[in-house]
Structure formats: C-alpha cells, structure tokens
C-alpha positions in Angstrom: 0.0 0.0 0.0 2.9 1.9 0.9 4.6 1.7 -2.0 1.4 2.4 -4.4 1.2 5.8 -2.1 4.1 6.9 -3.4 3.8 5.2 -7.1 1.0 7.5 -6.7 2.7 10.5 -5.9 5.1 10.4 -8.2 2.9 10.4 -10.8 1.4 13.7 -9.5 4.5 15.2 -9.3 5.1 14.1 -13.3 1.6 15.6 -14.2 2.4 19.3 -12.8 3.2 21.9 -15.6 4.3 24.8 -15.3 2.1 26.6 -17.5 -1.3 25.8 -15.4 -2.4 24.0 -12.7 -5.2 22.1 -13.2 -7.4 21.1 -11.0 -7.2 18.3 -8.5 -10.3 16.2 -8.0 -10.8 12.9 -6.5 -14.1 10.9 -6.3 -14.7 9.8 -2.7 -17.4 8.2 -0.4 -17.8 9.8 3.0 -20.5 10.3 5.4 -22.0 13.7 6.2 -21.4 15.0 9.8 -22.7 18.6 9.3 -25.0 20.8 7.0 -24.7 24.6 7.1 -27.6 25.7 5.1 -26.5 29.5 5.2 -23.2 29.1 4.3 -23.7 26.4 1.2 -21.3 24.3 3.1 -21.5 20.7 4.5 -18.6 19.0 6.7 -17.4 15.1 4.9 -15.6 12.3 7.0 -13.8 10.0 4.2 -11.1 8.4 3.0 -9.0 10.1 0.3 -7.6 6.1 -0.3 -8.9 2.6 0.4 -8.1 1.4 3.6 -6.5 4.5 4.1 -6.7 7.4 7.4 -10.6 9.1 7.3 -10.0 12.4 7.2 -13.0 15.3 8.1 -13.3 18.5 5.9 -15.3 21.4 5.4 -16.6 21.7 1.8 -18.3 24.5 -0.4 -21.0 22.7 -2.3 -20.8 23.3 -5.6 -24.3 23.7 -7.0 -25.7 23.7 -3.3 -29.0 21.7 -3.3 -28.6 21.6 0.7 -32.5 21.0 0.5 -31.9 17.2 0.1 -28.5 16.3 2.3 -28.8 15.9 5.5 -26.0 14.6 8.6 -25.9 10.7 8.7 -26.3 10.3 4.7 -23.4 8.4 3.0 -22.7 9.9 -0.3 -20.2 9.4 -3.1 -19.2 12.8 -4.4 -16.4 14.6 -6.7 -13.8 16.7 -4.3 -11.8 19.7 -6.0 -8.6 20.1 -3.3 -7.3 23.2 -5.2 -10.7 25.7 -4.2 -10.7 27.4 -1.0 -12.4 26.0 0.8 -12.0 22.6 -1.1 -15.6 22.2 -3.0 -17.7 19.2 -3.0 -19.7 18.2 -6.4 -21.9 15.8 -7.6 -22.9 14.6 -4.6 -25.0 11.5 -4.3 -26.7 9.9 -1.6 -26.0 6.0 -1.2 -27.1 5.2 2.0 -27.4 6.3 5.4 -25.6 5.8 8.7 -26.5 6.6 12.7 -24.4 10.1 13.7 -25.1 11.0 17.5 -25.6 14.9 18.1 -22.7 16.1 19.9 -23.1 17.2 23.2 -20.2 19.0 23.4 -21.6 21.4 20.7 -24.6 24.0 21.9 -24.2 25.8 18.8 -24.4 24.8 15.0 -21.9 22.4 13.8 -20.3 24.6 11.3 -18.9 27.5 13.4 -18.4 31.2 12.1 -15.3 31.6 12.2 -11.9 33.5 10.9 -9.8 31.0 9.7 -6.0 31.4 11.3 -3.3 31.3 8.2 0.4 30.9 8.2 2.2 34.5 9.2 -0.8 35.2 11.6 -0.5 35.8 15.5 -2.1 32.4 17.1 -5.6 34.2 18.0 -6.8 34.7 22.2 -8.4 32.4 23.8 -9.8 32.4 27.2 -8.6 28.9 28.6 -7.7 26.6 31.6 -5.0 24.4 32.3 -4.6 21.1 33.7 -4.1 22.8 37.1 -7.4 24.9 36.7 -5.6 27.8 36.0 -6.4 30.5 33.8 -4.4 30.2 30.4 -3.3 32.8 28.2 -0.6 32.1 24.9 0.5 35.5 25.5 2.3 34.4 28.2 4.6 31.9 26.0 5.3 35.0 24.2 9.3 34.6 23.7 9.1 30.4 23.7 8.5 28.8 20.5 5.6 26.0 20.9 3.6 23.2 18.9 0.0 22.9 19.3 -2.0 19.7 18.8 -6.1 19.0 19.6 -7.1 16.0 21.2 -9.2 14.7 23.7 -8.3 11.8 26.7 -11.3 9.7 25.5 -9.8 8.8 22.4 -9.8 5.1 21.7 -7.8 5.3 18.2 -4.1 4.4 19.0 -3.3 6.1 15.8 -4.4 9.5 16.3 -4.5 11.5 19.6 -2.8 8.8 21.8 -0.1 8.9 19.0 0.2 12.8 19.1 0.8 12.8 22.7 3.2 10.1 22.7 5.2 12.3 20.0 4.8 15.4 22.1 6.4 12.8 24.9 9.3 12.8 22.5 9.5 16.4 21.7 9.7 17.2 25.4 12.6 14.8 26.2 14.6 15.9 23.3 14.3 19.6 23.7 15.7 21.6 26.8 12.8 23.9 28.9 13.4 27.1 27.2 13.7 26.2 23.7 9.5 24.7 23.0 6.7 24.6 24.8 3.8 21.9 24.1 0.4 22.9 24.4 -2.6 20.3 23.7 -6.2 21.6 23.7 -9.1 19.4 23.9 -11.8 18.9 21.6 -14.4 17.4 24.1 -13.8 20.1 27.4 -17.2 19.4 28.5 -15.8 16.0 29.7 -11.7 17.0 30.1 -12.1 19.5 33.1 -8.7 20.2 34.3 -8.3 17.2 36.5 -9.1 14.5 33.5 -6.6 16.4 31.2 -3.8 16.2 34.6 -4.4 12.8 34.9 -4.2 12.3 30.7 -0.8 14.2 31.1 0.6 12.1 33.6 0.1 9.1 30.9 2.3 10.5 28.7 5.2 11.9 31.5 4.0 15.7 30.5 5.7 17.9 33.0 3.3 20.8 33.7 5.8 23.5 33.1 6.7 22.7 29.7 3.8 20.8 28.6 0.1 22.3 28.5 -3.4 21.1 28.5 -5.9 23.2 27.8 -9.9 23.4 28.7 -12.2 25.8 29.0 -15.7 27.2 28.6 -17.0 24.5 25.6 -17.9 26.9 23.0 -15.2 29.3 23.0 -12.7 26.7 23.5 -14.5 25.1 20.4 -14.1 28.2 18.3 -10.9 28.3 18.7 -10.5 25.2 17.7 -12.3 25.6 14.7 -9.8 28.6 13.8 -7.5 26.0 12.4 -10.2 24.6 10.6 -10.2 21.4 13.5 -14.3 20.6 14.5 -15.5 17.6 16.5 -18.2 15.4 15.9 -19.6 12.9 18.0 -20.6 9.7 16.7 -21.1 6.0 18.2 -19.0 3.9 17.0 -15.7 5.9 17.1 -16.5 8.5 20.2 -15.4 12.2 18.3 -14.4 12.4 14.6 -11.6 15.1 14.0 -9.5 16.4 11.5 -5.7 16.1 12.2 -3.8 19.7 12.8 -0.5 20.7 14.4 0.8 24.2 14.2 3.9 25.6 14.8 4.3 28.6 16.3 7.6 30.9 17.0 8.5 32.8 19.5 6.8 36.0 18.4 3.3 34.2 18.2 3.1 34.3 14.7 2.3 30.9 13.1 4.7 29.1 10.9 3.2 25.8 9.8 0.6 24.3 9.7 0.7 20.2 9.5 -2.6 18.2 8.6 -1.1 14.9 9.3 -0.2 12.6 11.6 3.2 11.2 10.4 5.7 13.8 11.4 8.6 12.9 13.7 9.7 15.1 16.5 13.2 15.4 15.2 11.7 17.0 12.1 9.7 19.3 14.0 12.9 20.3 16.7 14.3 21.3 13.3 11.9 23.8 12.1 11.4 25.1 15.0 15.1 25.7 15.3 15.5 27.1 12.0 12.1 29.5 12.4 14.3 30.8 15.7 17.2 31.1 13.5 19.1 28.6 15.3 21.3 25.8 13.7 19.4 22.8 12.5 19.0 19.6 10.8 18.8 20.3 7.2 17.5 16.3 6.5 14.7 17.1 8.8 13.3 20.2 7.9 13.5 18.9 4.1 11.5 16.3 5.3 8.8 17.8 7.3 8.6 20.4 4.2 8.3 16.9 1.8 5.8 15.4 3.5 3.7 19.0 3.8 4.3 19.6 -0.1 3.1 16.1 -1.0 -0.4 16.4 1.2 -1.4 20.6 0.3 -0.5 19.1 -3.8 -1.9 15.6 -3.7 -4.3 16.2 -1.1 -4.5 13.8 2.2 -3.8 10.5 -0.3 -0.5 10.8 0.4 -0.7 11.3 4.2 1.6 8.9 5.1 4.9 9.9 2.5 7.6 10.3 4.7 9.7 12.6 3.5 13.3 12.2 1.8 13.2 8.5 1.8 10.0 8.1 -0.5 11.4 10.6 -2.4 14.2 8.5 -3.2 11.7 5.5 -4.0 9.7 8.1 -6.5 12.9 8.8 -8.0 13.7 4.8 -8.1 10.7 3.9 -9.7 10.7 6.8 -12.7 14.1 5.4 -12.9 13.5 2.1 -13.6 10.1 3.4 -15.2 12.5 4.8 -18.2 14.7 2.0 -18.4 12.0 -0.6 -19.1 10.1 2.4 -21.7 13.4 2.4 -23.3 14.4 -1.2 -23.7 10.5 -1.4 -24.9 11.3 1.2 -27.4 14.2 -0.2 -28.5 12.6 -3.7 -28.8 9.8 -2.1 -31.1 12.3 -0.1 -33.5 14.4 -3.2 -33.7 11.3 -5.6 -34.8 10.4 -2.9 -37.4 13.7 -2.5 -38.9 
C-alpha cells in the first residue's frame, strides 16, 4: 500500500506543468457530519484512499442543493482540493448511517469563524490548564511552541494517543526554554482540568513545559475551529476530527501548519530551530517540508509519505520506469527494422 502511495505520488508530481495547474479532484465516499444551510457548506468524513486514514473536511458545495442532504447520509461525491475551501460536487446519496448529536456542541456544527493562516499571531483564547488555571498564549510570548487538539477519551491508537506520545518525545529531546507543548481538547465538556492532569501524567508531560488546555465549551470550540479542527460525536468511534498541528515561533506568529499525523519530532525540533534562526537539521526540515508539499498538492492521499526517503523510492521507480520504456522502445524499433 505503501509503496502504491508513493507510485501515486510520483505520478502527481510528473503531471504538474508549469504553465497551469489544473485542477485536482478525486471521487470519494464519505458520510455527512454537518450541514450549514446559510453558508452552502457541508462537513465530509472520508477516506482520500482505500483502507486509508478518514479524514474530516469542510466543503463549499458546488451547485448547493442543501435542501436534500442531510448529517448521517453516505454519499459518493467529486472533491476539487485546489478551491478554498475545497468544494464538493456531484454529490449522491447511497445510503445512510447513525451520527449522535454532539453534546459538546450547543451551537451549529459549522462554526463562524476567521480561519488562522500561516504569518498570523495564534488568535486569544480564554482557557484553563490542567491545574485549573487560567491560560493565556501570551504568556509563552518569547518560547516557540507546537500545538496539537485532542481529547483523553480517544480510543484510536493512531491519532490522539499517537500525538501525545510524540509530544512525549519532543519534550525529552528539547531543553525547557527552547519549545513549549500545548494540547487543547476537543471534548472540554468532559476534560475538566483534572481529567486532562491525569491524561498528562500518561504520557510523563511535565506541567511547566507541557500544557493542556480546557475551558468554557464553546469558546474553546471556536478556537479550535480557527484552524479549521471541529468535532463530531458519533457511536461507534467517540469524536471524529480532522488532524492539525501548528507551529508557532516565539513571536506568536504561526509558521506551519501540519494536517497529518506522520511527522517525527526530530523533524519538528528542526523547524522550530531554524524559524528561531538557530542551527538545525537540514534532513529534517526537508523532510517535514516533503511530506507537507506532498499532502497541500496531492491532497490527504499521500498522508503517510515520509519525507526524503519516499522521495528516493519516486525517483527509483521513474528510474526504472525509463529503463523498461526504453528497452521497450528499442525492442519495437528493432522488430520494425
């Protein structure tokens, strides 16, 4: 599977001109988790690739014949990845499926928002930590940080206990002053400050260097929702969320924005380092920035390229791609002659 992942991407990298970029559509099935009438847009949990990671999106639909979609449908649909927001066509209803209302959420799914971008100041929040003390990121103003979203009822090994365990990393490989960790649940009506202490202790997070954060549900919610990350409850896998991890400098300002799980601490020590103009691991950064190029071009398909190594594959296989095209070309102008 692996390797077709990166057969894939290589392709996609092969198809890019440079005198247009077309668009980049994909036909996927997914089930609908929200409908915002007013807005023409409806939130999508799919997967980009069979067997692959679901991912959850916000889509402009594209006519927007809300009238007939509802949450709980299963449709198959056409995604373009290069609109912003992506849009969502031809949708079709095949089926439908149980979603449970979140009760986290008083207000409607699809929050109105200002979506945070790269080069912006990390927005205020009014929060609490694991201590039940009141939070504000202007006080890690000087201290670079990495943010993730999560919530301690997770039951996916893959996904929020996985963060954590890599924000276990990052703390014991970087010294107090040089990154902060901060973790903000999606589900603070359940993670009061003594649920997100005891989640913490799991994972060896020392309170001064590592945060959890809680708060009133809504706001905290919004926030969230900034970096385009919104919760859904349903019964089979507790909350649905998409993946986000931002990296912020010591300023504030954000500097990337990751939308996979896959990342290794040593690549994120080395951006971070080189956003604080410190010396850093040139391997690493050109992976992190790999693995970010090949998900914003080819979409959340290639979540799991890694980086320099699958690069190397891709440049193995159009490799051996051209040999066997030119031994087959040469077999064919041989037989004519």
């Amino acid at each position: 599977m692996r390797m077709l992942t990166v057969l894939g991407l290589g392709l996609a990298l092969v198809a890019v001109t440079p005198h247009a970029a077309s668009a980049h559509e994909i036909s996927v099935r997914g089930l609908i988790l929200g409908v915002d009438r007013a807005s023409g847009r409806i939130i999508v949990r799919f997967q980009p690739t069979a067997g692959g990671q679901s991912v959850t999106r916000s889509f402009a639909l594209r006519p927007a014949p809300l009238k007939r979609l509802g949450p709980g449908e299963s449709v198959a649909a056409t995604v373009d990845e290069d609109a912003k927001p992506w849009a969502i066509r031809d949708v079709r209803v095949v089926g439908r499926q149980a979603i449970v209302a979140a009760p986290i959420v008083s207000s409607p799914v699809l929050r109105d928002v200002r979506p945070v971008e790269i080069g912006q100041h990390v927005p205020a929040g009014s929060f609490v930590d694991q201590d039940g003390k009141p939070f504000s990121f202007s006080g890690l103003r000087g201290t670079p940080y990495v943010m993730a979203f999560i919530y301690t009822r997770c039951r996916d090994a893959r996904e929020c206990p996985l963060v954590s365990a890599k924000f276990g990393l990052l703390q014991q490989r970087t010294t107090p002053n040089a990154l902060h960790l901060v973790e903000l649940t999606l589900d603070p009506a359940f993670d009061k400050p003594a649920v997100l202490r005891a989640y913490g202790r799991r994972f060896g997070a020392d309170p001064a260097r590592w945060t959890f954060l809680t708060g009133n549900p809504n706001k905290v919610l919004d926030f969230a929702a900034q970096f385009d990350v919104t919760a859904f409850s349903n019964r089979e896998a507790g909350l649905i969320h998409s993946e986000r991890t931002v990296i912020v400098d010591g300023d504030g300002v954000v500097r990337q924005l990751i939308d996979e799980v896959a990342w290794d601490p040593d690549e994120i020590i080395a951006q971070v380092r080189a956003n604080e103009r410190l010396a850093s691991n040139p391997i690493a950064r050109l992976n992190l920035w790999l693995s970010s190029a090949a998900v914003a071009m080819c979409g959340n398909s290639v979540a799991a390229f890694s980086g320099f190594e699958d690069l190397l594959i891709v440049l193995a296989i159009f490799g051996v791609s051209g040999w066997v095209l030119y031994r087959i070309g040469r077999a064919i102008h041989g037989s004519a002659a």
